[in-house]
N, C-alpha and C positions, 0 to 999 in steps of 0.2 A: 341585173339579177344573176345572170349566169355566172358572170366571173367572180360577183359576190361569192357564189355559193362553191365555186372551185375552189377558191381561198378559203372559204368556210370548212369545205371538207379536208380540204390538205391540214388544217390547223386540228383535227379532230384526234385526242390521245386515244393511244391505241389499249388504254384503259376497261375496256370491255371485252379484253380476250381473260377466257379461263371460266364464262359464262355459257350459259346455252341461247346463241342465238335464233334469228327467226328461220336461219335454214337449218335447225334441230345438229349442229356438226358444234360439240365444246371444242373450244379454242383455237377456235377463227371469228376472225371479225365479225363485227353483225356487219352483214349487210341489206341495203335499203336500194330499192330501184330508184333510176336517175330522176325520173319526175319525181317521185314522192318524195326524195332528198332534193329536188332544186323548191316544190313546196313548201316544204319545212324550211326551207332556210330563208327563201323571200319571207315566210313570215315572220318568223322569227328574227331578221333587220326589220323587218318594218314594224314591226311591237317591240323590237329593243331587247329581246331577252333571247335564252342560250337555247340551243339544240336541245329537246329534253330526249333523255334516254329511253331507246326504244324499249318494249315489253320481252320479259322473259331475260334480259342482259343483269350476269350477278355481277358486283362487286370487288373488285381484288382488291388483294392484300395493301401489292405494290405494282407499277406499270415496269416492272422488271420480271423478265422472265412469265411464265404460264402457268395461274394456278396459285392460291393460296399456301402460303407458310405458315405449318402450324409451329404453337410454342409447346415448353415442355417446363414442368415447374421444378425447382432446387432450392429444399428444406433446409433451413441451415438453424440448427439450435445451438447457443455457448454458453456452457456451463463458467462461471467467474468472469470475471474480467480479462476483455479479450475483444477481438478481431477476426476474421476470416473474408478475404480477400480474392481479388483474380489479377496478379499485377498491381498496377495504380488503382485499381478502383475496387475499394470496401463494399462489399455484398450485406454486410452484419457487422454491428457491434454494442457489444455488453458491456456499458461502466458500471454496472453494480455488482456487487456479491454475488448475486444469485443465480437464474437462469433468464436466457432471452432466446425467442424465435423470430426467421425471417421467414420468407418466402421471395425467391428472384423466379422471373420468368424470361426464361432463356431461347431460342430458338432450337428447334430438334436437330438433334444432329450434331449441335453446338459442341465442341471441345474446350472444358476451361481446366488451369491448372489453380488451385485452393489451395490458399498459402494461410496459418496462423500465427496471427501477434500477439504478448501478453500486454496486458494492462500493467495501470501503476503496480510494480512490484509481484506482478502475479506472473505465472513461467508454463509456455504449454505441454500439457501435460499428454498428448495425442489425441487421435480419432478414431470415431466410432460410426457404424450406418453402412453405408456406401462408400467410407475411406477408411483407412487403417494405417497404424503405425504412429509415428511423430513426424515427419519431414511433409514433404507439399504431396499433393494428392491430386491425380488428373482423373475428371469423370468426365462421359459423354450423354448429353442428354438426348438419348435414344427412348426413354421412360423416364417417369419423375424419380425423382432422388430426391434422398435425406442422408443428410450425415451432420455426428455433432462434435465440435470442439471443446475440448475441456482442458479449462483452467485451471490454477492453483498458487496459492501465495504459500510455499514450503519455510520453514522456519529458517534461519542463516546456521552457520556452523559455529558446533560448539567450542569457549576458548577450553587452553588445557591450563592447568596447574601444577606449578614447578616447584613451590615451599610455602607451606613445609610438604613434606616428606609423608607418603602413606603410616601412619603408629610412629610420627619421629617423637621423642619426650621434649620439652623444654623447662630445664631445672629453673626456679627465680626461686628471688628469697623473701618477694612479695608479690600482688597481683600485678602485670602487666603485660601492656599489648603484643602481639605481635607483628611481624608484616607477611602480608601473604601476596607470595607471587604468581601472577598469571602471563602466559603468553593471548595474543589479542587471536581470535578464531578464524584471517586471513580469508574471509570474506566482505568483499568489497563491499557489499550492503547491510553490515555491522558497522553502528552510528553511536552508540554508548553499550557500557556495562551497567548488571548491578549486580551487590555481593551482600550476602545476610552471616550471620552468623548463628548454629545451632538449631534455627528454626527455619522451613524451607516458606521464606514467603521473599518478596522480591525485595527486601531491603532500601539499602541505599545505593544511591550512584555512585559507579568508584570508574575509572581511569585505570587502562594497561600502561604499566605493568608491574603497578603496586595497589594494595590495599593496606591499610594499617586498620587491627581489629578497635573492638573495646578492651581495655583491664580485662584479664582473664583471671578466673578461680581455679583454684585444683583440679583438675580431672577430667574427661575425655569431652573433646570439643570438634565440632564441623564446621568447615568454613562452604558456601557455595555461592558460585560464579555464572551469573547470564550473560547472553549477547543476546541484545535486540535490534531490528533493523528499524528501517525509513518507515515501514508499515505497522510498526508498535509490535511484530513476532518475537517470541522470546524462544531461544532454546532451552528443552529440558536443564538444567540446572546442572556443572560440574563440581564437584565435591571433594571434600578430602576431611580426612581425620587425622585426630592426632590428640598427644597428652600435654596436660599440665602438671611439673610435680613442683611445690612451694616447701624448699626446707628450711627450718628456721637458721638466721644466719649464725657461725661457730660464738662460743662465751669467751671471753676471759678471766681466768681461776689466780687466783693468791694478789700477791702484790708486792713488787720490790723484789721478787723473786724467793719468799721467803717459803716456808711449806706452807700451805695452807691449812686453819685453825689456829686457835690459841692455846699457848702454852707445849706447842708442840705434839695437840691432840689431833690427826688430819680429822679432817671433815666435819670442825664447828670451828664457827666464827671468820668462815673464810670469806673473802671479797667477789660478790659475782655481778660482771655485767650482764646486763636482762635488755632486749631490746624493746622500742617503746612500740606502743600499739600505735598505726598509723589509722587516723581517719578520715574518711573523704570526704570534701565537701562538694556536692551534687555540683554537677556544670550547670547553669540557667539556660535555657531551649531559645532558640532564637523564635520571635514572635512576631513575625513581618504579618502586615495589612494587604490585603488584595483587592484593588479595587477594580472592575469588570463592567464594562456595559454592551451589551450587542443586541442585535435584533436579527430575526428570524428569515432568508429570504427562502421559499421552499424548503429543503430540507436540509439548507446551507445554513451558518452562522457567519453574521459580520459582527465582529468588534470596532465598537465607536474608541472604543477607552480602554486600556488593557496595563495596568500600573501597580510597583509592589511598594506600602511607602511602612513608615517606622521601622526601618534598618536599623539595627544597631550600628555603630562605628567600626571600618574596617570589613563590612560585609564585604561577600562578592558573589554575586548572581551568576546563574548559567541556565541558560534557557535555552529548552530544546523544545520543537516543533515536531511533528510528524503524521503524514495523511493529504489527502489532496488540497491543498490551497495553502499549504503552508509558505509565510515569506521567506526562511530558512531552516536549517537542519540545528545548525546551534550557531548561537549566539551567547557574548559576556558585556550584557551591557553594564555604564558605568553608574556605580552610585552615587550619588550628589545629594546633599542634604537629607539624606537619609530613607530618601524614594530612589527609584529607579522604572523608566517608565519606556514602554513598548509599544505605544497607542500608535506611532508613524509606520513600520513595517507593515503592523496588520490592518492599516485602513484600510476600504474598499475591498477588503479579502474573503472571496467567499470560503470557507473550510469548510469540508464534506462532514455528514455525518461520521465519526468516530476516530476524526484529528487529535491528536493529541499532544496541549501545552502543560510541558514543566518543568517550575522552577526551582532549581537547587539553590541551598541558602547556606552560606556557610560564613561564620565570622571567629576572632580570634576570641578564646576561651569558653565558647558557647558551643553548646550543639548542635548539629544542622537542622534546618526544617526544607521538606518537600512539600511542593505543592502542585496537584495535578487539576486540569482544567481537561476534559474529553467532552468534544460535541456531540448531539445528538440530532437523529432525526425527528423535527416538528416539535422539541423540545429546546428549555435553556441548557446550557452547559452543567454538565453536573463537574462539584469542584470538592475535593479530598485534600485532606492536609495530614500529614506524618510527622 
């Protein structure tokens, strides 16, 4: 029993300092007199179980060092989509639009340096609370702390336009289009255009660094140009004006070279070419089929089936993606027997609420049709056509 209990006491963690022991002195050992510790421990081998802690011995934290460690709490709010960090390792993060809180429990005293990352397409914008500025932010948690990160998905840069010309005129001698020139707004996260004419709404798809308008009529016209990114932003709209003047083309008077009139009276009986009135016959709309199937997982959409079919001949598709879970940015799939079909990219894809698919439709002597497909959260797809 004796050398049991020698072994017994050497093996004892020194786990009770930082306590009020039985000689009333915090953080020293407890100590127990030799008989009543060789007692306890015969008994405790011979019943099998452990040395119970004496009365009055508190708890620590850790068997390191004397005395509990306390914590200190670091509020982290982020406004958009975003991240805030210490190093490797993520304190918070917001994938939604809106706003998210944490709470980290840190140890007092603690020094960390708060680093923030943007989301899909979102860029940070600085801090607020306990940090300030845009770059990393070292706080010491001597007292709790809050500080918040704020995000933002800012619009891409606007393209410019090079023709026509601020008031340029263009004389014709009947209605016809022009071409209008843009340069593309040399931002990296600019994924298509679109260009309207006269009316400011978003138009058609058009390609830097040409636009060809519709037939123009007489008189003062606006052409305007966006750039949209990966995340569906549009810049404000760049613009330009300009005229249209239609004169009618010159006549041809007499004939043979004779004077004009008869009998040598000018001005009866003379020969005049008159030009003919031209009229149009409307272009037929291109009228493709959409055929669509998905189902709902949370607030994600999957499509089983995703297909564009009654093409006319000579179509050609252009299909752009954008938002999270898109399988690409653009694609030009091929038409075959008059469908053309997308069902394989987007299997198993979850797309976030307010992805957005659409299809450019363009064929020879027909007009285009657009068609837009934007997901929703806990809702079907709602689907637009142009």
């Amino acid at each position: 029993p004796a050398l049991s209990a020698r072994l017994f006491s050497a093996s004892i963690p020194d786990c009770y300092k930082g306590g009020e022991g039985n000689d009333g002195r915090k953080g020293n050992a407890v100590k127990l007199g030799g008989f009543v510790l060789l007692g306890l421990v015969a008994m405790a081998l011979l019943a099998g179980s452990v040395l119970p802690a004496p009365a009055g011995a508190a708890k620590c934290l850790t068997c390191e060092g004397e005395g509990e460690v306390e914590a200190q709490f670091l509020t982290i709010e982020i406004v958009g989509r975003g991240s805030v960090g210490n190093g490797t390792t993520t304190y918070c993060e917001n994938t939604t639009t809106g706003t998210k809180s944490c709470e980290v429990e840190l140890a007092e005293g603690k020094k960390v340096t708060l680093t923030a990352a943007g989301g899909f397409e979102y860029v940070f914008q600085g801090w607020s609370g306990d940090c300030s500025g845009s770059g990393s932010c070292e706080v010491t948690m001597t007292v709790p702390k809050s500080v918040t990160a704020t995000f933002s998905n800012p619009p891409p840069a606007a393209p410019t336009i090079t023709s026509p010309t601020a008031g340029q005129v263009f004389e014709r001698t009947a209605e016809e289009p022009i071409t209008v020139t843009f340069n593309g707004s040399g931002d990296s996260t600019v994924v298509s255009y679109r260009c309207s004419l006269d009316v400011i709404s978003l138009g058609t798809f058009c390609s830097a660094p040409f636009w060809t308008t519709p037939k123009l009529s007489a008189g003062k016209h606006t052409v305007y140009v966006w750039a949209e990114d990966g995340g569906g932003n549009l810049t404000g709209p760049t613009s330009r004006s300009f005229e249209v003047a239609i004169k009618a083309p010159p006549t041809e008077e007499g004939s043979g070279g004779e004077t004009p009139g008869t009998g040598g009276t000018p001005g009866t009986g003379g020969t005049t070419t008159t030009t003919p009135t031209l009229t149009e016959t409307p272009l037929p709309k291109i009228a493709a089929r959409l055929v669509a199937k998905s189902r709902l997982d949370g607030d994600a959409t999957v499509f089983s089936k995703l297909a564009l079919k009654a093409l006319p001949a000579g179509a050609k598709v252009l299909a752009t993606c954008k938002g999270r879970g898109c399988p690409f940015k653009r694609k030009q799939p091929k038409a075959k027997a008059g469908a053309a079909d997308l069902s394989a990219p987007f299997a198993g894809r979850e797309l976030a609420a307010g992805a957005l698919i659409v299809f450019n439709l363009t064929a020879p002597g027909m007009l285009a049709q657009t068609i837009e497909i934007k997901t929703r959260a806990g809702k079907a797809p709602r689907v637009t056509r142009s």
